[in-house]
VEXSE-815696 format. One record per residue: residue number from 0; residue in one letter; x, y, z of N, C-alpha, C in turn. Coordinates in steps of 0.2 Angstrom, whole numbers, plus 5000, padded with zeros to 4 digits. Atoms other than C-alpha are relative to their C-alpha. Example, Ala and Ser with C-alpha at 12.3 -4.5 7.8 and 13.67 -1.06 7.14 Angstrom:
num->0, residu->A, nxx->5004, nyy->4994, nzz->5000, caxx->5062, cayy->4978, cazz->5039, cxx->5004, cyy->5006, czz->5000 .
num->1, residu->S, nxx->4996, nyy->4994, nzz->4999, caxx->5068, cayy->4995, cazz->5036, cxx->4996, cyy->5005, czz->5003 .
This chain:
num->0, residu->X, nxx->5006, nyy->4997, nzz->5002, caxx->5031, cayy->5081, cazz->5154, cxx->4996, cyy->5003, czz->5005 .
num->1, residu->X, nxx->5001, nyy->4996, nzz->4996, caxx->5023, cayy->5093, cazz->5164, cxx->4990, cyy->5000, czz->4998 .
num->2, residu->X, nxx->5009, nyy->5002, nzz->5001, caxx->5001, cayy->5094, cazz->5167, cxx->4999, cyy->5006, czz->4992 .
num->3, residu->X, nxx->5004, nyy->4995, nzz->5008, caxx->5000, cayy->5110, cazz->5152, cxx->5003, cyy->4996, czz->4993 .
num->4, residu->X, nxx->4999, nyy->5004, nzz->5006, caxx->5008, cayy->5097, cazz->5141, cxx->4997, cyy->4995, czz->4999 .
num->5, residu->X, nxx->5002, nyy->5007, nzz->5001, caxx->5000, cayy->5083, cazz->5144, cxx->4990, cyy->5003, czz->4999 .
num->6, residu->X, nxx->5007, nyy->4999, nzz->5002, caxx->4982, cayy->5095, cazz->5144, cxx->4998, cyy->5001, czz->4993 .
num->7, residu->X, nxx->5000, nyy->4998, nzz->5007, caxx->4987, cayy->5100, cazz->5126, cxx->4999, cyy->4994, czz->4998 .
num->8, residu->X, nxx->5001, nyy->5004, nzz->5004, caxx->4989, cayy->5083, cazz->5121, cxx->4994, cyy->4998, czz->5002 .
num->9, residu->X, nxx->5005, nyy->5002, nzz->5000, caxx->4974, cayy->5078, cazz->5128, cxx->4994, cyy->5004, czz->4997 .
num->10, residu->X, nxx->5003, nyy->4998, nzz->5004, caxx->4965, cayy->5092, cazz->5120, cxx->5003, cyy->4998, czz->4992 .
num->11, residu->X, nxx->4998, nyy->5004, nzz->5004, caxx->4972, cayy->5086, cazz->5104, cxx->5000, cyy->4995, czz->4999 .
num->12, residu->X, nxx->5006, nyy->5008, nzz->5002, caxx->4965, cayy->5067, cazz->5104, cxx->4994, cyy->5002, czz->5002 .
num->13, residu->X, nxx->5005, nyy->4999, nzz->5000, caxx->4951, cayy->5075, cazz->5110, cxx->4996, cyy->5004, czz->4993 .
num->14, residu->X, nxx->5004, nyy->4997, nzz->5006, caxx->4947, cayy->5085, cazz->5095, cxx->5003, cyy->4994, czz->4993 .
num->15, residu->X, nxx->5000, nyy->5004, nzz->5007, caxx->4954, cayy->5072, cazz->5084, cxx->4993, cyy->4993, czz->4999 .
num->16, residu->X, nxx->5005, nyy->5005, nzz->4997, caxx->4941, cayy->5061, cazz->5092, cxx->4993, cyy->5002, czz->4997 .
num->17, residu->X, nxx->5005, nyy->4998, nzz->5005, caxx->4927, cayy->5073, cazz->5087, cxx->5000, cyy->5001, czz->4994 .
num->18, residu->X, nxx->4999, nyy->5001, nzz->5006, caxx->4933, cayy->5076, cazz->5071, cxx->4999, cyy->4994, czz->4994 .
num->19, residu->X, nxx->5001, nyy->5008, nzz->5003, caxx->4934, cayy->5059, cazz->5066, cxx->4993, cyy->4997, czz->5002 .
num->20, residu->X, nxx->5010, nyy->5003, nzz->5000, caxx->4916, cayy->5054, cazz->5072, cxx->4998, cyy->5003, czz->4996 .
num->21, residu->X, nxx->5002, nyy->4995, nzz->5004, caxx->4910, cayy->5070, cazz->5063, cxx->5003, cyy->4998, czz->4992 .
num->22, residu->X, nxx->5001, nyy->5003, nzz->5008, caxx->4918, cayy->5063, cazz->5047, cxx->4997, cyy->4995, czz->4999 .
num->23, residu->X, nxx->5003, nyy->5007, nzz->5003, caxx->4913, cayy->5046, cazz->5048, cxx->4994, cyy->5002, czz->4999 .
num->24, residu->X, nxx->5007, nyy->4997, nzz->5001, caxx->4896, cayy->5055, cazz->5050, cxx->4998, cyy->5003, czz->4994 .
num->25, residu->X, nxx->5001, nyy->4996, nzz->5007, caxx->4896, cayy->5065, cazz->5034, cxx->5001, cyy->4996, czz->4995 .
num->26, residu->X, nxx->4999, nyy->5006, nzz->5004, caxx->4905, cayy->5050, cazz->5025, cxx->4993, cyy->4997, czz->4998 .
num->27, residu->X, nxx->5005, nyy->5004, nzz->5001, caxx->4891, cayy->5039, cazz->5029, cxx->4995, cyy->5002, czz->4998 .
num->28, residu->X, nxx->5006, nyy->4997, nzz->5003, caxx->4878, cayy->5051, cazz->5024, cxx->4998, cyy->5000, czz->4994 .
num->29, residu->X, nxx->4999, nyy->4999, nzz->5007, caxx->4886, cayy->5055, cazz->5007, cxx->5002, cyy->4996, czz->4996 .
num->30, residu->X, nxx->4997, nyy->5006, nzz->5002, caxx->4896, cayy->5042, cazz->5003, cxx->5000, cyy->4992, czz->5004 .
num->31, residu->X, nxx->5003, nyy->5005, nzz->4995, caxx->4887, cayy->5026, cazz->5013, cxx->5006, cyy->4994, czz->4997 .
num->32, residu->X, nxx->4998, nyy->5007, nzz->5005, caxx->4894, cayy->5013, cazz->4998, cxx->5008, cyy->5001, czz->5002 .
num->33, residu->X, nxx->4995, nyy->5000, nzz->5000, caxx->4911, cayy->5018, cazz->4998, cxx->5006, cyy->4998, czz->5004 .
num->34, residu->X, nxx->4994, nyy->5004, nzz->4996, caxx->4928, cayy->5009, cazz->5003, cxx->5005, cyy->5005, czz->4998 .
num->35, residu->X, nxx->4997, nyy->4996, nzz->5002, caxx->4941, cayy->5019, cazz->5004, cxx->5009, cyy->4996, czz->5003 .
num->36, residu->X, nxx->4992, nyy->5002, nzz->5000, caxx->4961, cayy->5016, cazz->5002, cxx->5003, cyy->5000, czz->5005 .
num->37, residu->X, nxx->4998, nyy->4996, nzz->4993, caxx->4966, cayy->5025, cazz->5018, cxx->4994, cyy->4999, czz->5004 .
num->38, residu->X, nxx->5004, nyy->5000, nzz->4994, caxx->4956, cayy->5020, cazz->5032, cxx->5001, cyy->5008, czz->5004 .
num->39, residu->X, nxx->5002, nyy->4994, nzz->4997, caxx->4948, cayy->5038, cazz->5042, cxx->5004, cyy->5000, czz->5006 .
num->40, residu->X, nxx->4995, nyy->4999, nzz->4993, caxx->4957, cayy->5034, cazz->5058, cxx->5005, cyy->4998, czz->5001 .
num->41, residu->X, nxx->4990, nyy->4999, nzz->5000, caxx->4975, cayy->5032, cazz->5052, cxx->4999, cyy->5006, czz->4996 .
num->42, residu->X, nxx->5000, nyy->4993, nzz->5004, caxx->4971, cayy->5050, cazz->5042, cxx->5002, cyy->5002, czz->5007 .
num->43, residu->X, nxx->5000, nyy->4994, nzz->4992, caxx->4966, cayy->5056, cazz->5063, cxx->5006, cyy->4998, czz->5003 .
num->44, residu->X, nxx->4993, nyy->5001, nzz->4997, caxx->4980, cayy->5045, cazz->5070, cxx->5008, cyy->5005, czz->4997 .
num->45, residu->X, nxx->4992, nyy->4998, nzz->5005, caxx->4995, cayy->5050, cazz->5057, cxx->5000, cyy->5008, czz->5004 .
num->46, residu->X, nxx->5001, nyy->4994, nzz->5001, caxx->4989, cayy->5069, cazz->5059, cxx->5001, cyy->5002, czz->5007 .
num->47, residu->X, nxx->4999, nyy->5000, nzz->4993, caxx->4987, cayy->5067, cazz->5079, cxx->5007, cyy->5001, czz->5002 .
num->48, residu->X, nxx->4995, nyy->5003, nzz->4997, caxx->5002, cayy->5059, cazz->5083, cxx->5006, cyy->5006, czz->4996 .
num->49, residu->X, nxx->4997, nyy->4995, nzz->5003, caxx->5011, cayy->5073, cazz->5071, cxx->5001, cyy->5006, czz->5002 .
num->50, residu->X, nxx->5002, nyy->4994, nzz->4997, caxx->5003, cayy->5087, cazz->5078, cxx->5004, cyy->5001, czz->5008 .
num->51, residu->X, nxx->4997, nyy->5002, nzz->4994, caxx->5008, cayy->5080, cazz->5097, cxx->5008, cyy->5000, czz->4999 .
num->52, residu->X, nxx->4993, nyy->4998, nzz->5000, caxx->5028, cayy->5080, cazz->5090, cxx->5001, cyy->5006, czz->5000 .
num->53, residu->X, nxx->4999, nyy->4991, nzz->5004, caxx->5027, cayy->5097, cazz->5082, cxx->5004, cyy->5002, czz->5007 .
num->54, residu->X, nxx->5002, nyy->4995, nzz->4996, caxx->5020, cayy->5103, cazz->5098, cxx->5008, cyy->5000, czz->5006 .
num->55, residu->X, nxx->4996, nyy->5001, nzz->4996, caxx->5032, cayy->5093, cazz->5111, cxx->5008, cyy->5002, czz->4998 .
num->56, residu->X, nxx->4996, nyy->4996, nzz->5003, caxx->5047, cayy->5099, cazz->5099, cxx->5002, cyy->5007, czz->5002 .
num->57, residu->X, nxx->4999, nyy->4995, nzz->4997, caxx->5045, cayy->5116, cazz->5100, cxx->4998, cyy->5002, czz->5007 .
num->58, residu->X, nxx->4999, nyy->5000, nzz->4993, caxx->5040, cayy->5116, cazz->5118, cxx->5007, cyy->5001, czz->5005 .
num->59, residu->X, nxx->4994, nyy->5002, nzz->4999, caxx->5056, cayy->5107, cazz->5121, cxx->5005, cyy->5006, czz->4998 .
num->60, residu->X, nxx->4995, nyy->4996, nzz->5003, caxx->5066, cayy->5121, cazz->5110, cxx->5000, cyy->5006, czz->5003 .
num->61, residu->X, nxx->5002, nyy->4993, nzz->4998, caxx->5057, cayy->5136, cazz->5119, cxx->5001, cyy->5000, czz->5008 .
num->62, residu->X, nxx->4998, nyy->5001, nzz->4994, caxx->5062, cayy->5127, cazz->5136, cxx->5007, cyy->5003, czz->5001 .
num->63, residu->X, nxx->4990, nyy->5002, nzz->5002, caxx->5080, cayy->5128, cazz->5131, cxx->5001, cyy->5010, czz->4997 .
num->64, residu->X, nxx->5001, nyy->4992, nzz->5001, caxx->5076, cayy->5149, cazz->5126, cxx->5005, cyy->5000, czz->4994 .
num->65, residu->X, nxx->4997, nyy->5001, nzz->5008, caxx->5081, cayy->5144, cazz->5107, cxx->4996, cyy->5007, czz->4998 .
num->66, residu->X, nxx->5002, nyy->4993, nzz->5003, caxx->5078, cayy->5159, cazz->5096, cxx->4998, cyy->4997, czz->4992 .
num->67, residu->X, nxx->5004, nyy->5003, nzz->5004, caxx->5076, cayy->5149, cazz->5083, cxx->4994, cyy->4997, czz->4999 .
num->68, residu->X, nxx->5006, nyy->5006, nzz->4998, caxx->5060, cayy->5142, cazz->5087, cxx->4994, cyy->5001, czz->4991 .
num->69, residu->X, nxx->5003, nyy->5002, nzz->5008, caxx->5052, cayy->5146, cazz->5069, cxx->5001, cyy->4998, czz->4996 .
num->70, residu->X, nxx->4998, nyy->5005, nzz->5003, caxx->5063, cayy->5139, cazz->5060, cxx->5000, cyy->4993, czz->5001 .
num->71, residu->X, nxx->5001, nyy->5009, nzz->4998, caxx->5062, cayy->5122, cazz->5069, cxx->4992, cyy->5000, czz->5000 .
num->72, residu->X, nxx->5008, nyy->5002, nzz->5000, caxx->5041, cayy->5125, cazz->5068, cxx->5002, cyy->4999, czz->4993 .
num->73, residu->X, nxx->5003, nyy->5002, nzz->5007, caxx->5044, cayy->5127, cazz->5049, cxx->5004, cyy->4996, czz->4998 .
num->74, residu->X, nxx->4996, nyy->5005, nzz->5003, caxx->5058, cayy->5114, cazz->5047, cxx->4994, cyy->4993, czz->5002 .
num->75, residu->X, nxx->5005, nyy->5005, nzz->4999, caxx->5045, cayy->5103, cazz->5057, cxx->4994, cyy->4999, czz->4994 .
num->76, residu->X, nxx->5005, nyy->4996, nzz->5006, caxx->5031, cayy->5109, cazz->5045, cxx->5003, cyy->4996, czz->4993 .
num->77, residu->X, nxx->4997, nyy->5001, nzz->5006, caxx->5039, cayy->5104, cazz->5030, cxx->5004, cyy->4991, czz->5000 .
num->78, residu->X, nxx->4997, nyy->5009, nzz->4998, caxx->5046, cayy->5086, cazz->5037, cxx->4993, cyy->4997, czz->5000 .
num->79, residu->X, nxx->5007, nyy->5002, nzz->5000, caxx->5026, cayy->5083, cazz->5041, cxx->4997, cyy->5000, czz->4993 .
num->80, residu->X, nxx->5002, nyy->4999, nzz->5007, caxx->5022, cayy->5088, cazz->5022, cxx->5002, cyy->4994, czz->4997 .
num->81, residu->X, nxx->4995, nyy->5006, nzz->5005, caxx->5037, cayy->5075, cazz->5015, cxx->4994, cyy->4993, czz->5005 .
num->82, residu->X, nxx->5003, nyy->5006, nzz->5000, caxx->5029, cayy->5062, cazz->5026, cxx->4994, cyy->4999, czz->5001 .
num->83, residu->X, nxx->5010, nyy->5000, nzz->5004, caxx->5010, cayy->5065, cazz->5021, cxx->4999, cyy->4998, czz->4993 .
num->84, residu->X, nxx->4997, nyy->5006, nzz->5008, caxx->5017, cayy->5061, cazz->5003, cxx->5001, cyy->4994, czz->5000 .
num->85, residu->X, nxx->5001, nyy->5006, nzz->5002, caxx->5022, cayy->5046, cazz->5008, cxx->4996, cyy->4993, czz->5003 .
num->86, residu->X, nxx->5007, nyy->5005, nzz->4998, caxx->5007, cayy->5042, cazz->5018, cxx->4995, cyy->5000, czz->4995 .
num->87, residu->X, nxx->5005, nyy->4999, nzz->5006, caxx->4997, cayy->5045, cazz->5003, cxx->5003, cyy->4997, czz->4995 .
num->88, residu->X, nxx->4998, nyy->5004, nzz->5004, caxx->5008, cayy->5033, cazz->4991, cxx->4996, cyy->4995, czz->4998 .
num->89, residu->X, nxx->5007, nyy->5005, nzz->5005, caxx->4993, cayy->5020, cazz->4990, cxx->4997, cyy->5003, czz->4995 .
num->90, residu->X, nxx->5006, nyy->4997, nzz->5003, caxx->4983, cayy->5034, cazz->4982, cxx->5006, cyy->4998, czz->4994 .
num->91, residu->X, nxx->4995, nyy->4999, nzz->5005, caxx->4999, cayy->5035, cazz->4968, cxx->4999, cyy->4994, czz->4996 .
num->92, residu->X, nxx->5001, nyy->5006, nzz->5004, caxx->4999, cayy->5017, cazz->4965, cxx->4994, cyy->4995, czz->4999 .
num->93, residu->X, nxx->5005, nyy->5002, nzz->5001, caxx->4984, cayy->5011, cazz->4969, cxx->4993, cyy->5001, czz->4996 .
num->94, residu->X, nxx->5009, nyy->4997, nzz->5002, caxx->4966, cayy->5013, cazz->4958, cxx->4994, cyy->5000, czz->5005 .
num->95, residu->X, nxx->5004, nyy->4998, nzz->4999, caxx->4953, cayy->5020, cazz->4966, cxx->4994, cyy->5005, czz->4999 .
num->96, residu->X, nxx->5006, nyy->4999, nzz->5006, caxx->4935, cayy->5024, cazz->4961, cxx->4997, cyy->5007, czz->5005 .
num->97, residu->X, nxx->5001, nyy->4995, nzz->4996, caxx->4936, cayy->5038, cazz->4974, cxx->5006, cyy->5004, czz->5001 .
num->98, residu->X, nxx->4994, nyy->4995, nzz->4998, caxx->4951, cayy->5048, cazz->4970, cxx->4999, cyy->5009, czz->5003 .
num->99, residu->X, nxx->4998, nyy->4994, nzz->4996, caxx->4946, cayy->5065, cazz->4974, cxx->4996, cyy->5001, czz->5008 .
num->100, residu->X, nxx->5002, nyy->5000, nzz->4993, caxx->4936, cayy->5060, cazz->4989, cxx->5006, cyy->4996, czz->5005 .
num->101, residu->X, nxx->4998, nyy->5001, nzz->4996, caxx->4951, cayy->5051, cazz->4996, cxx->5005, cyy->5006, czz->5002 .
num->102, residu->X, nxx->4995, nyy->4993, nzz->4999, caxx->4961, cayy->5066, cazz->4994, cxx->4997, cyy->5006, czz->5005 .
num->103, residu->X, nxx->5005, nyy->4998, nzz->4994, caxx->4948, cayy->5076, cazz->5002, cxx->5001, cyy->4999, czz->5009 .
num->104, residu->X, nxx->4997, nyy->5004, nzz->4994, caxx->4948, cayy->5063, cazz->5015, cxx->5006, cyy->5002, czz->5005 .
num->105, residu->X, nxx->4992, nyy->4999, nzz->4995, caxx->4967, cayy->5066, cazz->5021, cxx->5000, cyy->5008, czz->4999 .
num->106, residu->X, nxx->4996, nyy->4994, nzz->5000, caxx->4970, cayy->5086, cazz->5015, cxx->4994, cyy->5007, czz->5005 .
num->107, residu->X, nxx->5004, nyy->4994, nzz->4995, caxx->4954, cayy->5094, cazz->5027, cxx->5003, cyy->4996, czz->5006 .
num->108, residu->X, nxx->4998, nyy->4998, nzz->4992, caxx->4960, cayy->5087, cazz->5044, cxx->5007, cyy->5000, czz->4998 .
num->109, residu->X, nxx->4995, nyy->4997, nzz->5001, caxx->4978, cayy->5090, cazz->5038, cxx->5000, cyy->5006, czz->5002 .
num->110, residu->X, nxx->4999, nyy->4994, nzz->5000, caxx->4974, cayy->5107, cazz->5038, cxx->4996, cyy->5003, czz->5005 .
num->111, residu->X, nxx->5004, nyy->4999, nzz->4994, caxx->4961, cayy->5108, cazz->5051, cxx->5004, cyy->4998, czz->5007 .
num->112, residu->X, nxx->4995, nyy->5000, nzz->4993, caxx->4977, cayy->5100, cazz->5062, cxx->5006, cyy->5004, czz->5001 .
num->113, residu->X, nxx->4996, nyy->4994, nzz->5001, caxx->4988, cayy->5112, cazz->5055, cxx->5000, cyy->5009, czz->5003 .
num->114, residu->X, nxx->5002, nyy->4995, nzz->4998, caxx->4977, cayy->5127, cazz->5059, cxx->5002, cyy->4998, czz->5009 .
num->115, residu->X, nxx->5000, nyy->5001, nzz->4992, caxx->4974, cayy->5119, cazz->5079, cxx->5008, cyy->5000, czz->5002 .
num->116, residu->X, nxx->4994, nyy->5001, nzz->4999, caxx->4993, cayy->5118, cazz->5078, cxx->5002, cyy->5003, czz->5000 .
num->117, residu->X, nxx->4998, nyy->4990, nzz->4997, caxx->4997, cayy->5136, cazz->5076, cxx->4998, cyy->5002, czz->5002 .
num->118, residu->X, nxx->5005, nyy->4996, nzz->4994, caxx->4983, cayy->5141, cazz->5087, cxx->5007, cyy->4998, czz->5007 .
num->119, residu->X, nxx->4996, nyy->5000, nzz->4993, caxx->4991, cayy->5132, cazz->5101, cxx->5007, cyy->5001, czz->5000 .
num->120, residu->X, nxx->4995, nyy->4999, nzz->5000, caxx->5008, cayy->5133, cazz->5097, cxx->4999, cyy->5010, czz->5000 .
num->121, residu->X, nxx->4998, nyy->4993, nzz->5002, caxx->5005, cayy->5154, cazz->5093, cxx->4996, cyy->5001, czz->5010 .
num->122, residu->X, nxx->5003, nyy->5001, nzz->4991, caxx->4994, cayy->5152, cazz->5114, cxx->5008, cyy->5000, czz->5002 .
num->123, residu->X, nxx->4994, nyy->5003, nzz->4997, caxx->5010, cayy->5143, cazz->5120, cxx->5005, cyy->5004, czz->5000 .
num->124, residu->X, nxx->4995, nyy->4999, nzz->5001, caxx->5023, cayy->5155, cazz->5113, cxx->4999, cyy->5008, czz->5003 .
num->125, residu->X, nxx->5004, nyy->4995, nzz->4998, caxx->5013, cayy->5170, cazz->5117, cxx->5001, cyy->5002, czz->5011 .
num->126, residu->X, nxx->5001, nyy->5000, nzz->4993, caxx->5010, cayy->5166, cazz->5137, cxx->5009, cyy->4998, czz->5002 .
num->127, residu->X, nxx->4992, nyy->5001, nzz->4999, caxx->5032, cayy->5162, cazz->5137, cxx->5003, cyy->5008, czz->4999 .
């Protein structure tokens, strides 16, 4: 691992860090009472540690001067979806008095690590 990979990832727990205070923040505001199914910092964990394979993945693929590098983004892409589903399977089986706020909960920083994940991945492949 090389320092522009290791500053990527540490931009990346870094914003998973603000993001997660900033919802517990909003949370507490709106919904102070509420227990939720899915703890907020295995939403940021799961999504973190996701986004850092993607990245190191295609890194690795664009070292190696694959040409395929968007198919392995979107094959990765689509393996991260299959296993967001089955991080979200309490919601499936379990009741809770908060279903659209847990969903909420997990499908904004999804997509807010999804977005930071094409940003830096479209930097990364740009400056290659």
């Amino acid at each position: 691992m090389n320092s522009k990979q290791l500053g990527l990832y540490l931009k990346v727990a870094a914003i998973a860090l603000v993001g997660m205070g900033v919802h517990y923040y909003v949370l507490s505001v709106i919904m102070p009472e509420a227990i939720f199914l899915i703890p907020i910092w295995s939403i940021y964990a799961f999504n973190a540690v996701l986004v850092g394979a993607i990245i190191a993945i295609v890194m690795h693929y664009a070292a190696k001067k694959s040409d395929k590098l968007f198919y392995i983004f979107l094959a990765y892409t689509l393996l991260k979806m299959v296993l967001a589903i089955v991080f979200l399977l309490p919601l499936f089986v379990q009741e809770s008095a908060y279903e659209t706020a847990e969903v909420a909960n997990f499908f904004i920083p999804y997509f807010g690590f999804l977005i930071l994940e094409v940003f830096i991945l479209f930097d990364f492949l740009k400056k290659t």
